[in-house]
Phi, psi and omega in degrees: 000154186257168193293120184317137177259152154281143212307340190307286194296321196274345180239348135247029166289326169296306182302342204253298200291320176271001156307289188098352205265098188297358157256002159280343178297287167037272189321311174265053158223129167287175187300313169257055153311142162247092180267122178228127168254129187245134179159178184290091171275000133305018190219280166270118170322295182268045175286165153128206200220119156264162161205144195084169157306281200331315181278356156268342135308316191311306199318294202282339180266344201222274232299279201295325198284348191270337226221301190219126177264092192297155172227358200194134161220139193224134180280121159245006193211157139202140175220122174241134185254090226036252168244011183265127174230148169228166212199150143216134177245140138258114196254140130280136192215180150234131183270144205280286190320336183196025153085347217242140177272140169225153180207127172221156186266135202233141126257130189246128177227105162311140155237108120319105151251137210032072174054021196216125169290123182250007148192147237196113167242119186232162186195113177277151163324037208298344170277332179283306186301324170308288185321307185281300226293312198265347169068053182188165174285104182285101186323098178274124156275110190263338167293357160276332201303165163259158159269156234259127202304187180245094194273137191268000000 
């Protein structure tokens, strides 16, 4: 198991990351990091799976920034567990195509080593991010649906 990080480095790997400024993330990735983002990559663009640093500084200098103009990340959980951390966040943007304020909930589950995140899972609210991004109610036919069994 690796040397536990502390909540400190975890609170301002945070502090870096709602910045959005890829030279304050910089310092806490490691060079071979693995970043995946899950959510509606017809929708954000930088949803998906990076590997190295370099191509997570893309994400935070270009990628996203192409798409969303972040304005707000607010932590409501952070639990760090040895070198393992899991988070649920709320982001707030304006998304660049229209202008439209959107806010959704994220959970992200960390690995550190020596103080530098080497994996990075994050999995957006993706129904919720869908709705506003498209600015309408998205519809369910719950009457198509099959029902869901009944575990005894």
């Amino acid at each position: 198991m690796a040397p536990p990080v502390a909540r400190t480095t975890v609170a301002a790997f945070y502090q870096a990351y709602a910045s959005r400024d890829p030279a304050k993330i910089a310092p806490f990735i490691d060079d071979n990091v693995e970043w995946m983002i899950v959510g509606p990559i017809d929708l954000f663009h930088f949803c998906g799976r990076r590997r190295g640093k370099a191509a997570v500084l893309e994400l935070f200098g270009r990628t996203i920034p192409d798409i969303l103009q972040v304005t707000g990340v607010v932590s409501d959980m952070l639990l760090v567990d040895g070198d393992q951390v899991a988070a649920l966040n709320r982001l707030t943007a304006i998304q660049r195509a229209t202008g439209r304020i959107i806010s959704y909930r994220v959970a992200q589950f960390l690995r550190f080593r020596n103080d530098k995140v080497v994996d990075f899972r994050s999995l957006i609210d993706s129904f919720d991010a869908a709705e506003q991004v498209l600015g309408h109610h998205i519809a369910l036919r719950v009457d198509e649906s099959p029902p869901l069994p009944v575990m005894a």
